[in-house]
C-alpha positions in Angstrom: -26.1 23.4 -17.9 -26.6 20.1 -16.1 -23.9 18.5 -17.8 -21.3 21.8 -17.3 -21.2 22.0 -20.7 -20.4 18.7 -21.6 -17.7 18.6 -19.3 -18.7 16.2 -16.6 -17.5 13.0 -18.4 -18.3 9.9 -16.6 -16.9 7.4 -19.4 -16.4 7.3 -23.5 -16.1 4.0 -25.6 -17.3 3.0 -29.5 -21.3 3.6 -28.8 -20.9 7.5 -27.4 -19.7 9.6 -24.3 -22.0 9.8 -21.0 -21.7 12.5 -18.5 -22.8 13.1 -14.7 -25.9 15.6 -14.9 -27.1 17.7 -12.2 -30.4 19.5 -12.3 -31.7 22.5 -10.0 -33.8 20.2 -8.6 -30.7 18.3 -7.0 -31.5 15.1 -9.0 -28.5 13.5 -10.6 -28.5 11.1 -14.0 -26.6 10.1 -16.5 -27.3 11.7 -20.1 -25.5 9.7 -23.2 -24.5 11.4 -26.0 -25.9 9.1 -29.4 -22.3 9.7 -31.8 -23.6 7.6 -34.8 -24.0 10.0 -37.2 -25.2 7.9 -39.7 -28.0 6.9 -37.6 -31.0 8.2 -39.5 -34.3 10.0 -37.0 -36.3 6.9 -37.9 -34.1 4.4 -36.3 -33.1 6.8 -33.0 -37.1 7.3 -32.4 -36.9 2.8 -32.5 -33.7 3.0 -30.1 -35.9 5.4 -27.8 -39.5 2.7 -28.1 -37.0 -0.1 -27.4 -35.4 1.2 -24.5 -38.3 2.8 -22.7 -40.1 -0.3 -22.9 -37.1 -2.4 -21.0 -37.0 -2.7 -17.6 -35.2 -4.5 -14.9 -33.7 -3.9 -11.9 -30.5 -3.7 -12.8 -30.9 -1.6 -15.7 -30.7 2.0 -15.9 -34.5 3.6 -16.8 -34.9 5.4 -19.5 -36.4 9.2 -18.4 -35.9 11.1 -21.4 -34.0 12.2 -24.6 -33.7 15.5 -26.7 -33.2 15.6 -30.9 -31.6 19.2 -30.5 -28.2 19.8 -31.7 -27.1 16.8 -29.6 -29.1 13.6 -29.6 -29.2 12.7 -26.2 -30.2 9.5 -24.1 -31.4 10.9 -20.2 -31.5 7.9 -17.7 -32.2 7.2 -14.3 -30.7 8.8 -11.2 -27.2 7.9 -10.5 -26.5 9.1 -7.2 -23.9 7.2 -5.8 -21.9 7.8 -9.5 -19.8 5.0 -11.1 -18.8 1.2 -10.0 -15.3 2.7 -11.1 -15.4 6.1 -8.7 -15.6 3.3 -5.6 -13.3 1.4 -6.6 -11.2 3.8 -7.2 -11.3 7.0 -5.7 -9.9 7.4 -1.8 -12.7 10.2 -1.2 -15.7 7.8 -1.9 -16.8 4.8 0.4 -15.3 1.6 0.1 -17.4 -1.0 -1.0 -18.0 -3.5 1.5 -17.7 -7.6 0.6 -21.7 -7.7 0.7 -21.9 -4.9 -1.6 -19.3 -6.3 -4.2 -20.8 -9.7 -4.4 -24.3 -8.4 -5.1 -22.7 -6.1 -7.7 -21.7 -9.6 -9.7 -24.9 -11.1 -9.7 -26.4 -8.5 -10.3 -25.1 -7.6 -13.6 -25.1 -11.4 -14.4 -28.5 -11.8 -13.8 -29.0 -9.0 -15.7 -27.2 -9.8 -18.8 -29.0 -13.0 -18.5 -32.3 -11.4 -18.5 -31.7 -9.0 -21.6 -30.3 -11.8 -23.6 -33.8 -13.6 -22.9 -35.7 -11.0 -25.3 -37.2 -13.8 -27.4 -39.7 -13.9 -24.8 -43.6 -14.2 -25.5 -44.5 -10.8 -24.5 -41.3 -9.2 -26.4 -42.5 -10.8 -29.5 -46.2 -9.7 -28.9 -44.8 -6.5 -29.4 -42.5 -6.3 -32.0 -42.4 -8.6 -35.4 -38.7 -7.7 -35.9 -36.3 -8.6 -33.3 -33.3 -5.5 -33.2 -30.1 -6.3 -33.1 -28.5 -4.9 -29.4 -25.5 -4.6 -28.1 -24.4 -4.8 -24.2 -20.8 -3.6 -23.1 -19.4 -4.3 -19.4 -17.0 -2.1 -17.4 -16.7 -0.5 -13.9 -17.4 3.3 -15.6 -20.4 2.1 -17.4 -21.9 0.0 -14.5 -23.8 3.5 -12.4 -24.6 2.8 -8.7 -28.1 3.9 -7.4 -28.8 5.2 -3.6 -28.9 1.9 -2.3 -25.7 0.8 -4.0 -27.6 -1.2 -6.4 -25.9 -1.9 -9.9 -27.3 -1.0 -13.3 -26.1 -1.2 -16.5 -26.0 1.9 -18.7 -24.5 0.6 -21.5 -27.2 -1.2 -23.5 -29.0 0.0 -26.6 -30.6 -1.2 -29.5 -29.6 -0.4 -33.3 -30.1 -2.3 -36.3 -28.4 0.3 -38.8 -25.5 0.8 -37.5 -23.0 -2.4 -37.5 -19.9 -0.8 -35.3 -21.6 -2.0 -32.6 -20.4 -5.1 -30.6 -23.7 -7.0 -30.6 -25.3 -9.8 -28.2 -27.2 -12.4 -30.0 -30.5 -13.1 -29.0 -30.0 -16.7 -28.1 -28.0 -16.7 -24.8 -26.8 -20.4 -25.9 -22.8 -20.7 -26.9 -23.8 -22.9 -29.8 -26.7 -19.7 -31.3 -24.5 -17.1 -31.0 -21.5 -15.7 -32.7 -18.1 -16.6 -30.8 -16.7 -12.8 -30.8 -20.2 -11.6 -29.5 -20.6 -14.3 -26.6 -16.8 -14.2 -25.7 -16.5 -10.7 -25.8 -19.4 -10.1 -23.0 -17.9 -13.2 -20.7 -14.7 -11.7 -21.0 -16.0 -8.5 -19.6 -17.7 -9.7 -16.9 -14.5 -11.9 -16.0 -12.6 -8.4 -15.9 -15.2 -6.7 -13.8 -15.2 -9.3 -11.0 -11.5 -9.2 -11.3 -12.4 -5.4 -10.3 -14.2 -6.0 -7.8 -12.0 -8.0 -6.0 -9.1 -6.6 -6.5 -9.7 -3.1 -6.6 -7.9 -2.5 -9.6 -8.4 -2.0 -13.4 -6.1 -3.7 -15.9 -5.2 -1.3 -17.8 -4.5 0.5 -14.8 -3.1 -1.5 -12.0 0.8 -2.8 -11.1 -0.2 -6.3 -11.5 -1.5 -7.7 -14.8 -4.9 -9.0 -13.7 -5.9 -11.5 -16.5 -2.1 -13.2 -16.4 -2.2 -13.6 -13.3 -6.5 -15.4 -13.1 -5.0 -17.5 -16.1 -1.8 -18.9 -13.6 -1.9 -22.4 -12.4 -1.3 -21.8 -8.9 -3.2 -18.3 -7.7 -4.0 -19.6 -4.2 -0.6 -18.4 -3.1 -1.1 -14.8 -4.4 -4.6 -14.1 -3.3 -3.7 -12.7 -0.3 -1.8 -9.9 -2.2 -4.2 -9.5 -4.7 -7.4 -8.5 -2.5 -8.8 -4.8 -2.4 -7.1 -3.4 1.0 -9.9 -1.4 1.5 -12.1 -4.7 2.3 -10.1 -4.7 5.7 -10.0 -8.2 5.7 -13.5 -8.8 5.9 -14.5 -11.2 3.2 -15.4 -15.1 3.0 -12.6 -17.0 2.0 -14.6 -19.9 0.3 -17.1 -16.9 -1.9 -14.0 -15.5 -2.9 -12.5 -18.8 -4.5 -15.6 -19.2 -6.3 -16.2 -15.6 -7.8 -12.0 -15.9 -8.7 -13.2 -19.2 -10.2 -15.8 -17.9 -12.5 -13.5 -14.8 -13.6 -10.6 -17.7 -14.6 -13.6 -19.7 -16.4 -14.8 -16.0 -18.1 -11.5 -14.6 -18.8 -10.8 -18.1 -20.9 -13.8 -17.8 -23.3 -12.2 -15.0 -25.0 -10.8 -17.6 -27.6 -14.2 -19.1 -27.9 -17.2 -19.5 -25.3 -17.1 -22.8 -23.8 -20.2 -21.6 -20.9 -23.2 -19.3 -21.2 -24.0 -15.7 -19.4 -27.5 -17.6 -18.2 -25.3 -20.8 -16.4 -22.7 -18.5 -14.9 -25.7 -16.1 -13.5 -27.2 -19.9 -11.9 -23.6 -20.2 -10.4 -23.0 -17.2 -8.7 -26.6 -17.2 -7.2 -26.9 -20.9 -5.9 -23.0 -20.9 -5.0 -22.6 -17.3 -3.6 -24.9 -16.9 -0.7 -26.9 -13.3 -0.9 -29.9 -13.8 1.3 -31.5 -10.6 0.4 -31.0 -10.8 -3.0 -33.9 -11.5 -5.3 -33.6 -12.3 -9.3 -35.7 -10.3 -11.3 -36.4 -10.4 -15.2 -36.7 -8.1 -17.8 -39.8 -7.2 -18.8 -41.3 -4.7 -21.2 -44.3 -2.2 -20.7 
């Protein structure tokens, strides 16, 4: 009922479909349907251990989960909807400079944080480290009442292999080069996004030619959201344009690390207000 019936899809990919659910109570969150089906009980009960132990500020909380006919993931309110829905939509309210900035580091220092689960306390609690995955994009990235971004689209499963993983070492030399470049490429797209308001698969221009040209500087002008009005810092912009070029060239192989772009964008970008925070589990 909350979900209309299944209807109320907020995005699809590989690892499952989420929808928008809304209870009687007025609360909104997002529910993820688990499509694995070769996932056995054991190993979905270990998804739901892992996950409601992992917390961070910009990840989405765990609140619940049903083995019924579906196997559902429930998560944290979602109020203000998708990253996507702002950018996107004429009906919703533009995202301010501020807001879009804080958005990037954000989900950088969050990536960051997750792949630092070799930490002492992680391995006090678990002897085997799980295999996880983390995928980036403006549908899967919810907004909470304060505009704050988490990231919904993180799990843990060791059975199934489909999944595009993250390695535990955040370290381009540890990690496979389709895992690392695959998540750097993502988060190059998504400040592409944010700056320009579009998506690539949607938007007149082709966004990753076009960071990948030798003289952009020309073209900026063009290229910026119209709904910022104008009202943006020149010099933040040339750097966040300058770490989606650097991301959106890993794709071949990794040449930088999630943890030293996340360093960049916070001593580079200046956010006063905003504090880094690490994962941690309970």
């Amino acid at each position: 009922m909350a979900t209309d019936g299944f209807h109320r899809i907020v995005y699809t990919n590989s690892h499952g479909a989420a929808y928008k659910a809304r209870f009687q109570d007025g609360e909104v969150a997002l529910v993820k349907e688990i499509q694995a089906l070769n996932l056995e009980k054991d190993a979905f009960y270990r998804e739901i251990q892992l996950l409601g132990r992992l917390h961070h500020r910009h990840l989405l909380a765990l609140r619940g989960f049903s083995t019924g006919r579906k196997r559902l993931l429930v998560f944290d309110n979602i109020e203000n909807g998708s990253l996507k829905e702002h950018l996107n939509d004429p009906l919703k309210t533009p995202l301010d400079w501020k807001t879009r900035l804080q958005i990037a580091i954000g989900v950088a220092a969050a990536l960051t944080s997750v792949s630092e689960l070799r930490s002492q306390e992680y391995l006090l609690l678990f002897s085997n480290l799980p295999m996880y995955y983390v995928s980036i994009s403006s549908s899967s990235i919810m907004l909470d009442e304060n505009f704050t971004a988490k990231l919904s689209d993180v799990g843990f499963f060791n059975s199934v292999r489909n999944y595009a993983t993250m390695p535990h070492s955040s370290c381009p030399e540890d990690c496979s080069t389709q895992d690392c470049s695959n998540i750097i490429f993502q988060l190059g797209v998504l400040i592409l996004e944010l700056v320009t308001g579009q998506s690539p698969e949607e938007g007149d221009v082709d966004l990753i030619q076009w960071i990948q040209e030798s003289s952009i500087s020309s073209s900026i002008h063009r290229m910026i959201d119209p709904d910022l009005g104008g009202s943006y810092d020149s010099k933040e912009l040339k750097k966040l344009l300058a770490v989606a070029r650097l991301c959106i060239k890993t794709k071949d192989k990794p040449t930088i690390s999630i943890p030293q772009i996340s360093r960049y964008l916070q001593n580079e970008v200046d956010i006063q207000c905003y504090k880094y925070s690490r994962v941690s589990f309970i």
